[in-house]
LUMLUMDREN-2810 file (N, C-alpha, C; in Angstrom, 1 decimal):
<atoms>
<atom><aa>X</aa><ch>A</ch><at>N</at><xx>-9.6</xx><yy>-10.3</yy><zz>-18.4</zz></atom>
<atom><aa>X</aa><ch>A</ch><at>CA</at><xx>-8.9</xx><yy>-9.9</yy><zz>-17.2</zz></atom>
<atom><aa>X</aa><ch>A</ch><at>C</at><xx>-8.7</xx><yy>-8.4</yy><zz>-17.2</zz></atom>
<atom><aa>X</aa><ch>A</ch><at>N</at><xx>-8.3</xx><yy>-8.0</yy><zz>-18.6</zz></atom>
<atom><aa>X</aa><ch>A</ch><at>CA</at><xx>-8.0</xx><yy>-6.0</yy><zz>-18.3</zz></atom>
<atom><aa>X</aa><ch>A</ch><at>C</at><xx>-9.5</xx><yy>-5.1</yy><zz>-18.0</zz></atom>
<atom><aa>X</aa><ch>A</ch><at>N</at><xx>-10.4</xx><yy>-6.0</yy><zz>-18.3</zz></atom>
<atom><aa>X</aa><ch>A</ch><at>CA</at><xx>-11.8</xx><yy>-5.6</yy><zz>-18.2</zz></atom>
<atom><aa>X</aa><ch>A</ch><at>C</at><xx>-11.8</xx><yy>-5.2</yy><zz>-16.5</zz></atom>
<atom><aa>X</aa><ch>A</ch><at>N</at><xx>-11.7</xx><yy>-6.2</yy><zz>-16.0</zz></atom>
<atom><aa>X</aa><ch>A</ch><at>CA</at><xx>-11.8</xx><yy>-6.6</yy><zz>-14.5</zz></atom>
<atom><aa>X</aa><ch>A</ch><at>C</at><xx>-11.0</xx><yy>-5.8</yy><zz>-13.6</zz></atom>
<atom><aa>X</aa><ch>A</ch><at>N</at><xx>-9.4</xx><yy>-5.3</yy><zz>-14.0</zz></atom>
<atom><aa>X</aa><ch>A</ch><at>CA</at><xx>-8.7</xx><yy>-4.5</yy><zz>-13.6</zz></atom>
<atom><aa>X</aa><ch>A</ch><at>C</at><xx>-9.3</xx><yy>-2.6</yy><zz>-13.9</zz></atom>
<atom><aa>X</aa><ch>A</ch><at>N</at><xx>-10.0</xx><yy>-2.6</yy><zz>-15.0</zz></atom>
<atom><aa>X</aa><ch>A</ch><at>CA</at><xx>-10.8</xx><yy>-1.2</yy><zz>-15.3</zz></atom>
<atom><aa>X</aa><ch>A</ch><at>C</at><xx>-11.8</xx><yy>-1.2</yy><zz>-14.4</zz></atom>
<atom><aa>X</aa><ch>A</ch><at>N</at><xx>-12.6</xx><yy>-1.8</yy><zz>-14.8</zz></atom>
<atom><aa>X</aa><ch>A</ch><at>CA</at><xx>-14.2</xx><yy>-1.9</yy><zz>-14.1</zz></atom>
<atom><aa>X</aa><ch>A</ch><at>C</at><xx>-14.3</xx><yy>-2.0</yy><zz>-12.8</zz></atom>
<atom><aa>X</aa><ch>A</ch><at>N</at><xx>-13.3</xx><yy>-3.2</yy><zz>-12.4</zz></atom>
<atom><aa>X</aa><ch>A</ch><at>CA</at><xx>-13.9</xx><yy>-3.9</yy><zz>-10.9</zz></atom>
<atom><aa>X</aa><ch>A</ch><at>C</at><xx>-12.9</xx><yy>-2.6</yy><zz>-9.9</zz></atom>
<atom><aa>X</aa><ch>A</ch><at>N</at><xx>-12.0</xx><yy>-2.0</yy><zz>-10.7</zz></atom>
<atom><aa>X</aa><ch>A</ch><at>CA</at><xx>-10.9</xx><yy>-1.7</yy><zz>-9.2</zz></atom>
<atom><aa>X</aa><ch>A</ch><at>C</at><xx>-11.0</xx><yy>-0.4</yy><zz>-9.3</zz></atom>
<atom><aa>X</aa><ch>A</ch><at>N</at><xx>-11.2</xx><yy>0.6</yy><zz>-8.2</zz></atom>
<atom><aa>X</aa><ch>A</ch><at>CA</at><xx>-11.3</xx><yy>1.8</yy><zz>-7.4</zz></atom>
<atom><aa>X</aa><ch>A</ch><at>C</at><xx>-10.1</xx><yy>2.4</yy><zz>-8.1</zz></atom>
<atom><aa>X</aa><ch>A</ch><at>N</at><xx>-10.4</xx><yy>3.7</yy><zz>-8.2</zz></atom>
<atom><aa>X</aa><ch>A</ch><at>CA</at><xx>-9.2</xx><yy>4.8</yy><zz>-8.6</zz></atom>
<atom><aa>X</aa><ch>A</ch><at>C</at><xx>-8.0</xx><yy>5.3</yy><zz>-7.7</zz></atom>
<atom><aa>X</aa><ch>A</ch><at>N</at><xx>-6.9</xx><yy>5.3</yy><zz>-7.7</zz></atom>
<atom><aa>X</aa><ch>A</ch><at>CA</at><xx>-6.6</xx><yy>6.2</yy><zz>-6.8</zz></atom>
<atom><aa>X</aa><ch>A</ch><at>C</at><xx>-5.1</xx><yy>6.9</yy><zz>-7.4</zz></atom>
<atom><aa>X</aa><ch>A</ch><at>N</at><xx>-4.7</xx><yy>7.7</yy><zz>-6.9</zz></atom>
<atom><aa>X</aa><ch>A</ch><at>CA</at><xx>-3.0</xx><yy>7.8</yy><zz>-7.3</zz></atom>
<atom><aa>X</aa><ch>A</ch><at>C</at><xx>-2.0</xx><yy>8.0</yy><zz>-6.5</zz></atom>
<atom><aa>X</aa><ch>A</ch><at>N</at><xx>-0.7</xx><yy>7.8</yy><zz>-6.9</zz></atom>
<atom><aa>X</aa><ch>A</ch><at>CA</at><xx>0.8</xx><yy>8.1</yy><zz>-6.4</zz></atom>
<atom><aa>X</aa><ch>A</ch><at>C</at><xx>1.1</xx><yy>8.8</yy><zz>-6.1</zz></atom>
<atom><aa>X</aa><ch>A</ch><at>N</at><xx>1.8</xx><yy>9.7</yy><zz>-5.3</zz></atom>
<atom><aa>X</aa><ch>A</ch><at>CA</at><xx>2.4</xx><yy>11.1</yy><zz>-5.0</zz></atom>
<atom><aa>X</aa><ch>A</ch><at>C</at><xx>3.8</xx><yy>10.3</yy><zz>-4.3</zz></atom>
<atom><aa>X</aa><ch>A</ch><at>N</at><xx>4.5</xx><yy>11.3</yy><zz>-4.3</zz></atom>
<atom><aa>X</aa><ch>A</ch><at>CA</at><xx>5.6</xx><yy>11.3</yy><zz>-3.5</zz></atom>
<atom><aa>X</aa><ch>A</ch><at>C</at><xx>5.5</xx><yy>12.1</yy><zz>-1.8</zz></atom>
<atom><aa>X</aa><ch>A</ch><at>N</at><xx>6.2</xx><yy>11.6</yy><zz>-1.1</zz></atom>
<atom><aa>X</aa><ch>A</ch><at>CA</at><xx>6.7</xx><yy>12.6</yy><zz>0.0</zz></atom>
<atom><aa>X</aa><ch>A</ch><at>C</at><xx>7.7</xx><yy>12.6</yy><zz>0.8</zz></atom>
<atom><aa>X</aa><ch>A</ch><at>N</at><xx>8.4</xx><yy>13.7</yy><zz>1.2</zz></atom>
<atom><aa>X</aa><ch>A</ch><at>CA</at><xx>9.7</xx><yy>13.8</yy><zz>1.6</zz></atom>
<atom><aa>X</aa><ch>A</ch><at>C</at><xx>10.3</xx><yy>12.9</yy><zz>3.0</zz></atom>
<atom><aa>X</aa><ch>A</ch><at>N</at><xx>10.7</xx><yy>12.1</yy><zz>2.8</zz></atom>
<atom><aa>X</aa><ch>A</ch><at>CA</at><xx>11.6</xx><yy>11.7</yy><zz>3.8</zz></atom>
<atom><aa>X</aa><ch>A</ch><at>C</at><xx>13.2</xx><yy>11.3</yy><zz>4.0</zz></atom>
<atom><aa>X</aa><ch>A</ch><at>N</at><xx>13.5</xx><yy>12.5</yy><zz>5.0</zz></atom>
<atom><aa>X</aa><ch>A</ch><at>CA</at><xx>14.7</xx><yy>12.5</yy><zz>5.4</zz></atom>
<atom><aa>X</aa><ch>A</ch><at>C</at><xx>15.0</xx><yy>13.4</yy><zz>4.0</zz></atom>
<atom><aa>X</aa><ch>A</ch><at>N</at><xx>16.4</xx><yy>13.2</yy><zz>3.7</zz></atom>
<atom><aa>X</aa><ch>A</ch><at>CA</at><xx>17.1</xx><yy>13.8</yy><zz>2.0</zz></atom>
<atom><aa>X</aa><ch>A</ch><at>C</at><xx>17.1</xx><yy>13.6</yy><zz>1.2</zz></atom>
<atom><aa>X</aa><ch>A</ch><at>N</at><xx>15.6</xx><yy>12.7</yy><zz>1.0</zz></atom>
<atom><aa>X</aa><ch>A</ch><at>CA</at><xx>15.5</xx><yy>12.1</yy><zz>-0.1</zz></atom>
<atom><aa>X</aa><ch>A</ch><at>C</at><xx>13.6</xx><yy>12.2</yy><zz>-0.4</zz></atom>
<atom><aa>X</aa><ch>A</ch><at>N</at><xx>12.9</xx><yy>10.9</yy><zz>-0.9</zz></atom>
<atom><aa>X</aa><ch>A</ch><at>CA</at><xx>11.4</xx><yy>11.3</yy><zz>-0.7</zz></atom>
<atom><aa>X</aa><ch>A</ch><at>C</at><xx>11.5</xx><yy>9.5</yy><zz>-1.1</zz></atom>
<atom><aa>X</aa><ch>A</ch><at>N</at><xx>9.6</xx><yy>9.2</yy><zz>-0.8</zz></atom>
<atom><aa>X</aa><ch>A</ch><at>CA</at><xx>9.7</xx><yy>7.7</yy><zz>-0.8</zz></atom>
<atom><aa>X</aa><ch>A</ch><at>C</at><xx>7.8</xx><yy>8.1</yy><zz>-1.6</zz></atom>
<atom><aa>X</aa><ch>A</ch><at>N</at><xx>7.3</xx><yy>6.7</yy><zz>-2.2</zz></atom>
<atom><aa>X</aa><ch>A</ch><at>CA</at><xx>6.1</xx><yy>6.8</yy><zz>-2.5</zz></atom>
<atom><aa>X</aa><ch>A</ch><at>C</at><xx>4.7</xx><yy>6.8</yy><zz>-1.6</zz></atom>
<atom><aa>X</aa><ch>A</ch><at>N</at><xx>3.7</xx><yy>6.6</yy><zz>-1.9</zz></atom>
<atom><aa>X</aa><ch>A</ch><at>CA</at><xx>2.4</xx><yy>6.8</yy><zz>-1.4</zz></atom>
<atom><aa>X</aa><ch>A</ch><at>C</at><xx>1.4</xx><yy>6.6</yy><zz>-2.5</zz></atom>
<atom><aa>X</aa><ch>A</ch><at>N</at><xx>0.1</xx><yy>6.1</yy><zz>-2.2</zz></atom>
<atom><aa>X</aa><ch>A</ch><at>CA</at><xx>-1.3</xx><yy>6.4</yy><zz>-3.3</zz></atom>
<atom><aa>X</aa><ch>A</ch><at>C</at><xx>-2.3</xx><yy>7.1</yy><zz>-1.9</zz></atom>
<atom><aa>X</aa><ch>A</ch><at>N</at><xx>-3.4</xx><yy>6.8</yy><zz>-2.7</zz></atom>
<atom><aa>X</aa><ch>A</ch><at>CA</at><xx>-4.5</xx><yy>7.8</yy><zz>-2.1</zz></atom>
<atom><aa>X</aa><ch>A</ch><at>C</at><xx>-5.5</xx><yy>7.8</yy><zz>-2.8</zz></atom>
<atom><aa>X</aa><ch>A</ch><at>N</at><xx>-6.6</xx><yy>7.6</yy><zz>-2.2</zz></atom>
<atom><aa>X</aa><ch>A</ch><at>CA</at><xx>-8.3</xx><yy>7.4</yy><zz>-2.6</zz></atom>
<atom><aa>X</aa><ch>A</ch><at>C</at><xx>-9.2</xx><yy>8.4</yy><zz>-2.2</zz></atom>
<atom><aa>X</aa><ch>A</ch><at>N</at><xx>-9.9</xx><yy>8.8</yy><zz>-2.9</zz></atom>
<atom><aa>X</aa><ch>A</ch><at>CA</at><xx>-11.4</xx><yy>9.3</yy><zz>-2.3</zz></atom>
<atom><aa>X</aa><ch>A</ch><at>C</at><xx>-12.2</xx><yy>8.4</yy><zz>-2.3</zz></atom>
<atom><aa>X</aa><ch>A</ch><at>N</at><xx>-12.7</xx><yy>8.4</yy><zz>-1.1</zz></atom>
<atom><aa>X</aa><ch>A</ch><at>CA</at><xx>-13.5</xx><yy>7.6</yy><zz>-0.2</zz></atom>
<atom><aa>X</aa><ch>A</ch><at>C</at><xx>-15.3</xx><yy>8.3</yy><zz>-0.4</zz></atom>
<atom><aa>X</aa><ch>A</ch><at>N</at><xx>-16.1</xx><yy>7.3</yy><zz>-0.5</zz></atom>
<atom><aa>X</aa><ch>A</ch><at>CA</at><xx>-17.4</xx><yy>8.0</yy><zz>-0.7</zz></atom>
<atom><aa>X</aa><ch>A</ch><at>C</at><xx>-18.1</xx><yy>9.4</yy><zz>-0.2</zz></atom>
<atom><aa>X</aa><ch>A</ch><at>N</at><xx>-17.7</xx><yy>10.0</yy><zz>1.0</zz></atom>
<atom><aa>X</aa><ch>A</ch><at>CA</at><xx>-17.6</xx><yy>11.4</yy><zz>1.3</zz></atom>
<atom><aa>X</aa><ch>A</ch><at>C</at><xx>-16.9</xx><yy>12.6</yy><zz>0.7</zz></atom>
<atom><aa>X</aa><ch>A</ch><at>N</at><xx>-15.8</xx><yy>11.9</yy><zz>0.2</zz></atom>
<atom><aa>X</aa><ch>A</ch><at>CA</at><xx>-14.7</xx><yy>12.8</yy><zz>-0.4</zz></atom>
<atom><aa>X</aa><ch>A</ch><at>C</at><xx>-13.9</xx><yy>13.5</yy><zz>0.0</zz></atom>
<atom><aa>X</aa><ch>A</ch><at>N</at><xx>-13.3</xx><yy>12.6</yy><zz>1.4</zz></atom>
<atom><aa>X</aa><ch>A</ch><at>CA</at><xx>-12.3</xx><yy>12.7</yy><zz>2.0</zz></atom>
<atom><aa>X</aa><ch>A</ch><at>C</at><xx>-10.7</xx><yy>11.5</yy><zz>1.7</zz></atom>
<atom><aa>X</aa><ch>A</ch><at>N</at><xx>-9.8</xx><yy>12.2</yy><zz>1.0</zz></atom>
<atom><aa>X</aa><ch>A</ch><at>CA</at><xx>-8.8</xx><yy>11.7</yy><zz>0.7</zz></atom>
<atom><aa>X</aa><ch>A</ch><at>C</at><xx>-8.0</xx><yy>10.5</yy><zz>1.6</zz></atom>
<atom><aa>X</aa><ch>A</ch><at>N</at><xx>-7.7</xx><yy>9.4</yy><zz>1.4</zz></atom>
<atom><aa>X</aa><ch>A</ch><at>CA</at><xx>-7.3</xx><yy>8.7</yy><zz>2.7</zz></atom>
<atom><aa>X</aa><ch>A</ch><at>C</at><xx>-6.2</xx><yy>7.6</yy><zz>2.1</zz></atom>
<atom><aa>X</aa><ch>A</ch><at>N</at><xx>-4.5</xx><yy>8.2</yy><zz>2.4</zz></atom>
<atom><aa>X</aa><ch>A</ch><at>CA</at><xx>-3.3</xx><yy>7.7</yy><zz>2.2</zz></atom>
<atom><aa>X</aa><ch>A</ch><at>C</at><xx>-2.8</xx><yy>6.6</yy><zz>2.6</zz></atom>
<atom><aa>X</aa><ch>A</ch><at>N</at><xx>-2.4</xx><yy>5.7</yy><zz>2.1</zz></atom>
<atom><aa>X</aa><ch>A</ch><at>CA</at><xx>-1.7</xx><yy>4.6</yy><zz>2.3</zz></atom>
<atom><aa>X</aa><ch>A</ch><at>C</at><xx>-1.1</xx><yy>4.9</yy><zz>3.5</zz></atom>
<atom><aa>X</aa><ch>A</ch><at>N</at><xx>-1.3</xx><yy>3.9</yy><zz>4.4</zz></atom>
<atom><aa>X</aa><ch>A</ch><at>CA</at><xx>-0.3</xx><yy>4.4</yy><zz>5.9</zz></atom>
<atom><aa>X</aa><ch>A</ch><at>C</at><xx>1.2</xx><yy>4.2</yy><zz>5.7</zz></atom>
<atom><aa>X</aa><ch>A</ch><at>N</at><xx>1.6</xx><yy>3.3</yy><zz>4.6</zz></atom>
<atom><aa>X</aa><ch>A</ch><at>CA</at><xx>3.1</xx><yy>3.0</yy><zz>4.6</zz></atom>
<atom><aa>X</aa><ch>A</ch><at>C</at><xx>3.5</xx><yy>3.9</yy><zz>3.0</zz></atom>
<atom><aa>X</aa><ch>A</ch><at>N</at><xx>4.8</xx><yy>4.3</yy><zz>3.7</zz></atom>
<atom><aa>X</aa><ch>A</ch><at>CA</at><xx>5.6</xx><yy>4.9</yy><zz>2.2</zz></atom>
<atom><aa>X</aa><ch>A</ch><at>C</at><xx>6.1</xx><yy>3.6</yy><zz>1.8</zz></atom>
<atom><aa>X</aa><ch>A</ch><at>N</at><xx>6.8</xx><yy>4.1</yy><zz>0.2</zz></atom>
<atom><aa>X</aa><ch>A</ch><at>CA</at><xx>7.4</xx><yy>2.8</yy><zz>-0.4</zz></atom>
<atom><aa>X</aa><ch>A</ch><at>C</at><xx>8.7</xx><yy>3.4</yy><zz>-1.5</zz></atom>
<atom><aa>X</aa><ch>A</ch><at>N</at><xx>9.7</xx><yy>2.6</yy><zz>-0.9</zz></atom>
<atom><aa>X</aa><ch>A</ch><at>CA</at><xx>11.1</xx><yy>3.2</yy><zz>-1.0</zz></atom>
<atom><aa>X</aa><ch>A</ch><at>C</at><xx>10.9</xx><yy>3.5</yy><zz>-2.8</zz></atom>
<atom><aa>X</aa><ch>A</ch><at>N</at><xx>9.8</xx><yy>2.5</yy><zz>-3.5</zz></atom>
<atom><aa>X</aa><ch>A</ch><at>CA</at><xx>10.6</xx><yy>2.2</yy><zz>-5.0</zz></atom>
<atom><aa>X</aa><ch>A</ch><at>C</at><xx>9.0</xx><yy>2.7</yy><zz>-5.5</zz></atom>
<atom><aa>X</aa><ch>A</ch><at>N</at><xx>8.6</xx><yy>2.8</yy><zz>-6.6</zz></atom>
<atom><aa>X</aa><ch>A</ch><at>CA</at><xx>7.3</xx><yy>3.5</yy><zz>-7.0</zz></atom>
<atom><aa>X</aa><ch>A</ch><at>C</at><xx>6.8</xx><yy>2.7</yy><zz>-7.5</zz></atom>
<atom><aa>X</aa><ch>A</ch><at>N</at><xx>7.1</xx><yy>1.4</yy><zz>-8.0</zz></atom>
<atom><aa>X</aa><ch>A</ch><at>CA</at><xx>6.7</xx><yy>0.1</yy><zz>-8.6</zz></atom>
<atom><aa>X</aa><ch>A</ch><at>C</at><xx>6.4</xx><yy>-0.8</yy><zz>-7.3</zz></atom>
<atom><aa>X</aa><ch>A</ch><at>N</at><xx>6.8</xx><yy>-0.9</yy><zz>-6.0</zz></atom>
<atom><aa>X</aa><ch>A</ch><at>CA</at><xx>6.2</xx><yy>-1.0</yy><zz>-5.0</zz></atom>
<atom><aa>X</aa><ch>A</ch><at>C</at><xx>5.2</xx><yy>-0.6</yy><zz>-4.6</zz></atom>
<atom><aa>X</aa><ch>A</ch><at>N</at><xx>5.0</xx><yy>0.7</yy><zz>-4.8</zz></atom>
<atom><aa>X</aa><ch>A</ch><at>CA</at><xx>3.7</xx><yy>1.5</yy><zz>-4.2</zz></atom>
<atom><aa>X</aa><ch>A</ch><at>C</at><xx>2.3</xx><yy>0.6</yy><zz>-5.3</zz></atom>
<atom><aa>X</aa><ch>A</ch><at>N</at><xx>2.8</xx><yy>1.2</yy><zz>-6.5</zz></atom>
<atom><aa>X</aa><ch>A</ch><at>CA</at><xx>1.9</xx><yy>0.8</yy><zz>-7.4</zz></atom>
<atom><aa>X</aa><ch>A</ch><at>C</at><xx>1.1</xx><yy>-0.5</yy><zz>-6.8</zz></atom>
<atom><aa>X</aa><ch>A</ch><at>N</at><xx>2.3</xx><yy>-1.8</yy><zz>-6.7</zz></atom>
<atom><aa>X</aa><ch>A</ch><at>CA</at><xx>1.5</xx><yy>-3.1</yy><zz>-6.7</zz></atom>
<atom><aa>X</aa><ch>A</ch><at>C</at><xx>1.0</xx><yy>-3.3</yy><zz>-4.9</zz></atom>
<atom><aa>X</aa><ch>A</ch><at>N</at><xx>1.0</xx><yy>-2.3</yy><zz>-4.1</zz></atom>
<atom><aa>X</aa><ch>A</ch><at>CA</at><xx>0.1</xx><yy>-2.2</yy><zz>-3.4</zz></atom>
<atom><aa>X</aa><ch>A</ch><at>C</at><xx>-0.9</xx><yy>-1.6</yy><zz>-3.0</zz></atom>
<atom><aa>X</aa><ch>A</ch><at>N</at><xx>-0.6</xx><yy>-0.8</yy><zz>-3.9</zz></atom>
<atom><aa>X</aa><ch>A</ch><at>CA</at><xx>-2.7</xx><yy>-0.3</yy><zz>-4.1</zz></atom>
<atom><aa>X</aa><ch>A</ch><at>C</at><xx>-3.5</xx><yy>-1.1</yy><zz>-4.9</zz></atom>
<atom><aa>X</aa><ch>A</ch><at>N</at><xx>-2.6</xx><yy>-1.9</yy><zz>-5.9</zz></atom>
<atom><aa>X</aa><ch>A</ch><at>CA</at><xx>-3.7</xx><yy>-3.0</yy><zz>-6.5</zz></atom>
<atom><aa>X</aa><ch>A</ch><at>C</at><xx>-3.9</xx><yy>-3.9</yy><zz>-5.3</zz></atom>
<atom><aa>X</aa><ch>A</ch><at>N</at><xx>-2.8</xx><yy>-4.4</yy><zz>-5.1</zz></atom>
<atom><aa>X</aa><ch>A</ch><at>CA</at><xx>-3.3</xx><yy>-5.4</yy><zz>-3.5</zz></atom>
<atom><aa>X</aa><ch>A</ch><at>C</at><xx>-4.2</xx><yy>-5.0</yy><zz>-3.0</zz></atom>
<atom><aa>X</aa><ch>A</ch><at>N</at><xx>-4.8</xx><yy>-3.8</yy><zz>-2.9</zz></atom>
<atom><aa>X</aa><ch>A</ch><at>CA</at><xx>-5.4</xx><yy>-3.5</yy><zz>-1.9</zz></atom>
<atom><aa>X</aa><ch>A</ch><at>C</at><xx>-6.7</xx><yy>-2.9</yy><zz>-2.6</zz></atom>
<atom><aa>X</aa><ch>A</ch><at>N</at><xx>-6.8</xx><yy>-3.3</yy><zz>-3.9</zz></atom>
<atom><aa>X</aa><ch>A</ch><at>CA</at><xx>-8.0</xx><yy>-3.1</yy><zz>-4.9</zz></atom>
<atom><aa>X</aa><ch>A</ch><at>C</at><xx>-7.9</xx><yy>-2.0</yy><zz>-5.8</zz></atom>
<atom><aa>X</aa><ch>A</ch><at>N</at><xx>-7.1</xx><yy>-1.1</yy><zz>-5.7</zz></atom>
<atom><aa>X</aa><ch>A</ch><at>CA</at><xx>-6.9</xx><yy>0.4</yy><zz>-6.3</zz></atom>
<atom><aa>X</aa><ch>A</ch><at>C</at><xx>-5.9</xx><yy>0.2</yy><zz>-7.3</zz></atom>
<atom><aa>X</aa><ch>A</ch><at>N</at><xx>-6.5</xx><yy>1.0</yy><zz>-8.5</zz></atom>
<atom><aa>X</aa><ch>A</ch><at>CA</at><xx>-5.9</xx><yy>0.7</yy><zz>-10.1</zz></atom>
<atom><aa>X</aa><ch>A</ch><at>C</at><xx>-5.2</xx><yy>2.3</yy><zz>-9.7</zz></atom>
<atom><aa>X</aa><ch>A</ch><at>N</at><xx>-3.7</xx><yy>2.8</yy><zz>-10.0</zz></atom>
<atom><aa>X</aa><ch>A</ch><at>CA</at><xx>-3.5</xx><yy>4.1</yy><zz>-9.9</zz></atom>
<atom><aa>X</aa><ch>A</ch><at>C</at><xx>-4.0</xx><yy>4.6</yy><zz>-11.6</zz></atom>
<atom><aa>X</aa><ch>A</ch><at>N</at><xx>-3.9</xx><yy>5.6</yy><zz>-10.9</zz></atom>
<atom><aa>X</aa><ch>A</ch><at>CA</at><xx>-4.8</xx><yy>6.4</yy><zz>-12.8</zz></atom>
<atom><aa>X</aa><ch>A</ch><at>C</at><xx>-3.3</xx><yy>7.2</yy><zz>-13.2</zz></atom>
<atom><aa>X</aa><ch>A</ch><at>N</at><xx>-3.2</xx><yy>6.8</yy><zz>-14.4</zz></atom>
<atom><aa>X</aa><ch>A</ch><at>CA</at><xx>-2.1</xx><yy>7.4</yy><zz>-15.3</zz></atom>
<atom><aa>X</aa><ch>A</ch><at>C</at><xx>-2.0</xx><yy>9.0</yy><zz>-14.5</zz></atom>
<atom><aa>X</aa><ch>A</ch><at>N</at><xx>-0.6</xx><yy>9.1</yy><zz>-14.9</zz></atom>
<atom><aa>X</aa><ch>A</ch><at>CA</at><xx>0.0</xx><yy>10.9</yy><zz>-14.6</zz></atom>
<atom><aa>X</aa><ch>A</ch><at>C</at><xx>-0.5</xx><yy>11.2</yy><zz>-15.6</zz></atom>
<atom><aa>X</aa><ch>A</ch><at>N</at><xx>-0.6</xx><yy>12.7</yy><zz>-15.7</zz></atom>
<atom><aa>X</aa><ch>A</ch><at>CA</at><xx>-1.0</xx><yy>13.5</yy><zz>-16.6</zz></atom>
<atom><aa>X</aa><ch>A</ch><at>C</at><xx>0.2</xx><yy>14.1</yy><zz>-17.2</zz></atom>
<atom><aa>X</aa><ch>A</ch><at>N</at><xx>0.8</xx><yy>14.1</yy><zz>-18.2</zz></atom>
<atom><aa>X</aa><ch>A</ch><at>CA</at><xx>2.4</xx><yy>14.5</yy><zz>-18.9</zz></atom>
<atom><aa>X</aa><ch>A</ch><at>C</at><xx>1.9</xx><yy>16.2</yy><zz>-18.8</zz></atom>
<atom><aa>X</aa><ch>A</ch><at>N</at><xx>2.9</xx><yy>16.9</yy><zz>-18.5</zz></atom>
<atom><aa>X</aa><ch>A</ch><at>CA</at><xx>2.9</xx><yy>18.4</yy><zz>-18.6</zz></atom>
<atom><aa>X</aa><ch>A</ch><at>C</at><xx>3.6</xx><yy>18.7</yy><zz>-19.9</zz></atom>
<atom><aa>X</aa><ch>A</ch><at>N</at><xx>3.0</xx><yy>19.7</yy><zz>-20.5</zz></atom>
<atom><aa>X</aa><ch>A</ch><at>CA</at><xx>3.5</xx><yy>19.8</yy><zz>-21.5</zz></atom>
<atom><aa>X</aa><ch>A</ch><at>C</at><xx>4.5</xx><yy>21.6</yy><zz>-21.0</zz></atom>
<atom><aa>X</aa><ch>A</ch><at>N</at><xx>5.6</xx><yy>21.6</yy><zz>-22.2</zz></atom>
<atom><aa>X</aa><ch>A</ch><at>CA</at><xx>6.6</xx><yy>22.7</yy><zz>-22.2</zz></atom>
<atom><aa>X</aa><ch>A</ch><at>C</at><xx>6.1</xx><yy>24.0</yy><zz>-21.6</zz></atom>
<atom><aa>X</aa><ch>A</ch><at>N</at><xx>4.5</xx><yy>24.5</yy><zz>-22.3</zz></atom>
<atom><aa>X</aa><ch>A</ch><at>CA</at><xx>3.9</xx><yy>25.4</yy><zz>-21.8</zz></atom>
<atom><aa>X</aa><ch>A</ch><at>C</at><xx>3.4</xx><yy>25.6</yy><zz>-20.7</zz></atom>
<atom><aa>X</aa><ch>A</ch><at>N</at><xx>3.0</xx><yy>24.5</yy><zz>-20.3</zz></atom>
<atom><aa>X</aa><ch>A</ch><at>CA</at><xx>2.1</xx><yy>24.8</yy><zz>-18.6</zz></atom>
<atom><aa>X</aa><ch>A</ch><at>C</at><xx>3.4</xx><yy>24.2</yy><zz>-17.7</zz></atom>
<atom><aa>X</aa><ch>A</ch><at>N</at><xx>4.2</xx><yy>24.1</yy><zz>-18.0</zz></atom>
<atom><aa>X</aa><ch>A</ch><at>CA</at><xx>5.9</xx><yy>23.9</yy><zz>-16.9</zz></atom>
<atom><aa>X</aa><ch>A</ch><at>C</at><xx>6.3</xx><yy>25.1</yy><zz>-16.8</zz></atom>
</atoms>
């Protein structure tokens, strides 16, 4: 099965964006041109977002940790 989740499912990732005084989630894919194309719905909780881009075929790709230096 983790094979199937690497192999078979499209990349994409999470961002945030601001709504209202607060912010809510999103992912986002490159599409074979390499034009970026966002989830049309935000998602109040980030573990929401997540299990909707798999829904919707897209494995999000790990954050990249910043380290002390490059912050």
């Amino acid at each position: 099965m983790r094979a199937c989740i690497t192999e078979c499912m499209k990349a994409c990732e999470i961002f945030h964006v601001v709504h209202k005084k607060s912010f809510r989630w999103k992912w986002r894919h490159t599409n074979g041109d390499g034009r970026a194309i966002e989830s049309k719905e935000s998602y109040a909780l980030y573990f929401e977002c997540i299990t909707a881009a798999r829904a919707a075929g897209y494995e999000p790709r790990k954050q990249q940790q910043r380290t002390a230096a490059a912050a």
